[in-house]
C-alpha positions as CSV (number, residue, x, y, z in Angstrom):
1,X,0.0,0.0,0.0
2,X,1.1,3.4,-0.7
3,X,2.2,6.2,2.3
4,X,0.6,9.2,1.4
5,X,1.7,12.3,3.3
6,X,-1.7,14.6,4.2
7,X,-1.5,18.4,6.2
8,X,-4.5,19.3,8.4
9,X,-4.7,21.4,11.5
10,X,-4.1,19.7,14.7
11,X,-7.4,20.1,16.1
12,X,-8.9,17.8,13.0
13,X,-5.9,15.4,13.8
14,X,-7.0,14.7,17.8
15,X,-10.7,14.6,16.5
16,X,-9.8,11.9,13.9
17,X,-7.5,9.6,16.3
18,X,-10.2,9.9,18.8
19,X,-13.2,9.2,16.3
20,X,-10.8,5.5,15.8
21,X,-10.0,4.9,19.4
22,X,-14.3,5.6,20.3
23,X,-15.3,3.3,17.0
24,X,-12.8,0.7,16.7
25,X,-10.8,1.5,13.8
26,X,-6.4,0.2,14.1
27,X,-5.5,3.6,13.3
28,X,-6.1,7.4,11.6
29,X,-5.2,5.6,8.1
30,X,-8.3,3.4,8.5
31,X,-10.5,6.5,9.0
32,X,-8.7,8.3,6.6
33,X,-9.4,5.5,3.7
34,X,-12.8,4.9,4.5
35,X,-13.7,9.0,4.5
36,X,-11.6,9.2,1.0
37,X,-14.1,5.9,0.0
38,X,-17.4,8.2,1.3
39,X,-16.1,11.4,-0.6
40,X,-15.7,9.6,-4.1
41,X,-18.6,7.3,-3.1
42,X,-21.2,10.2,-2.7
43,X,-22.3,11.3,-5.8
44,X,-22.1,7.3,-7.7
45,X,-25.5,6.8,-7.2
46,X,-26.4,4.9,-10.3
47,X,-30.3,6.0,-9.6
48,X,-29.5,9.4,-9.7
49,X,-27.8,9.8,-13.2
50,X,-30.0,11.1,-16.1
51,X,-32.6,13.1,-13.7
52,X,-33.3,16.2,-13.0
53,X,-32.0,16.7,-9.1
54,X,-32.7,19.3,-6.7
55,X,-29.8,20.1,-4.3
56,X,-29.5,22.0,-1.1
57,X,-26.2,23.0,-0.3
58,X,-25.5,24.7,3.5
59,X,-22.1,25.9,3.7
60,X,-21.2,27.9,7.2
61,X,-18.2,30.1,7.7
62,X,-16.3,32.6,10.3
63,X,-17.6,35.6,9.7
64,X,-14.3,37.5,9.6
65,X,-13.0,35.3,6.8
66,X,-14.6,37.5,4.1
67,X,-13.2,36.2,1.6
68,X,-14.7,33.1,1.9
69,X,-18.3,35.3,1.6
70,X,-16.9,36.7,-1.2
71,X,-16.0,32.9,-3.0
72,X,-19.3,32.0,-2.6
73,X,-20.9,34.6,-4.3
74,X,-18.6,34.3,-7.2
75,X,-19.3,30.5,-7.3
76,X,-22.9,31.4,-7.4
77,X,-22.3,33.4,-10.6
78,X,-20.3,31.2,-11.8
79,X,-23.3,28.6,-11.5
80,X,-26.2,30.7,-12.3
81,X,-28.0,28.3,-14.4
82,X,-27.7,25.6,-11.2
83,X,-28.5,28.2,-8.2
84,X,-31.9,29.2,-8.0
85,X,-32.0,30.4,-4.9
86,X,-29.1,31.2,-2.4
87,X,-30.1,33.0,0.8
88,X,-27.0,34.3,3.5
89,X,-27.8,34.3,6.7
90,X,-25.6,35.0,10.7
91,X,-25.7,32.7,12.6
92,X,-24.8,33.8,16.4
93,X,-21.8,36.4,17.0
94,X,-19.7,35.0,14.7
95,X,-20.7,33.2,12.2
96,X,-22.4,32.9,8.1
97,X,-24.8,30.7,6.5
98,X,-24.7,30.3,3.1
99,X,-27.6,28.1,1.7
100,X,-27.7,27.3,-1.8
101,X,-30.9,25.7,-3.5
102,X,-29.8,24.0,-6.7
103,X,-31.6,22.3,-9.6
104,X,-29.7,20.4,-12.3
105,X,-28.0,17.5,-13.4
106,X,-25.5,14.9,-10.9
107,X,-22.4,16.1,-12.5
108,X,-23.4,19.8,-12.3
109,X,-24.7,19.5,-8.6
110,X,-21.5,17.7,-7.9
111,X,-19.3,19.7,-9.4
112,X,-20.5,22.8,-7.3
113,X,-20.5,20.6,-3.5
114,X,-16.5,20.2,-4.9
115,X,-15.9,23.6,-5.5
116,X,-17.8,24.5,-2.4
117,X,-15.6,22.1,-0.3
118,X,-12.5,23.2,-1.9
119,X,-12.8,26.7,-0.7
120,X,-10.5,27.6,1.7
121,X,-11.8,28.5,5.4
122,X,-14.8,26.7,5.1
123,X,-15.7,25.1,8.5
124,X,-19.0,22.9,7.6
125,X,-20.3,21.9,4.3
126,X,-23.7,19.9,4.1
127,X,-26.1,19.0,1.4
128,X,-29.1,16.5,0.4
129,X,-29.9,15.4,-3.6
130,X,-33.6,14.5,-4.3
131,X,-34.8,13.8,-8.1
132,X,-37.6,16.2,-9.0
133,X,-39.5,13.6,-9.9
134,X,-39.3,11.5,-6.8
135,X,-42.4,14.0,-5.9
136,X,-46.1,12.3,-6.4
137,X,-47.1,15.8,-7.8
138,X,-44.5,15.7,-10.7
139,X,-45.8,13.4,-13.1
């Protein structure tokens, strides 16, 4: 197997090595694989390819990193045929919500999530994918 070398802040390092001490795992390079196997994993779903999808993205940030606010709005431009909606919202003293309500194809959905993730300063990142026409009012 191959050593690969990873940086991350210390904190993310304690909260992995006790995540495998509380659940089991021989070591951080367990967790490590089996997160990197969730990641590319996520958006596979054979049943989702070839449909419309509706996405809702929730990304939160420290409010003092500004530029951060700033990526995401360019990243909403840069996506303006996915966005739809995108509202920004505080979230106690120091904090920003960002939530993005997306409509498009798997790629296109999963293509924005990356770029959202890969934006520097970021301290949460969730979403959900429904098909449009998983809705009894659809067809």
């Amino acid at each position: 197997m191959t050593v690969v070398s990873v940086s991350m802040p210390d904190e993310l390092l304690e909260r992995i090595d006790e995540f495998a001490d509380d659940h089991g795992y021989t070591g951080r390079s367990e967790v490590v694989r089996e997160a990197a196997r969730n990641l590319l994993g996520e958006f596979e779903d054979k049943q989702l390819e070839d449909r419309d999808l509706i996405g809702v993205v929730t990304v939160l940030f420290n409010y003092e990193e500004t530029a951060v606010e700033e990526r995401m709005m360019h990243l909403r431009h840069e996506h303006e045929n996915l966005v739809t909606a995108n509202v920004h919202n505080h979230v106690g003293d120091h904090y920003c919500m960002e939530l993005f309500i997306l409509e498009g194809s798997l790629e296109g959905i999963s293509s924005f999530v990356g770029r959202v993730r890969a934006t520097r300063d970021i301290l949460s990142v969730d979403y959900s994918v429904i098909p449009v026409d998983a809705f009894p009012y659809s067809q």
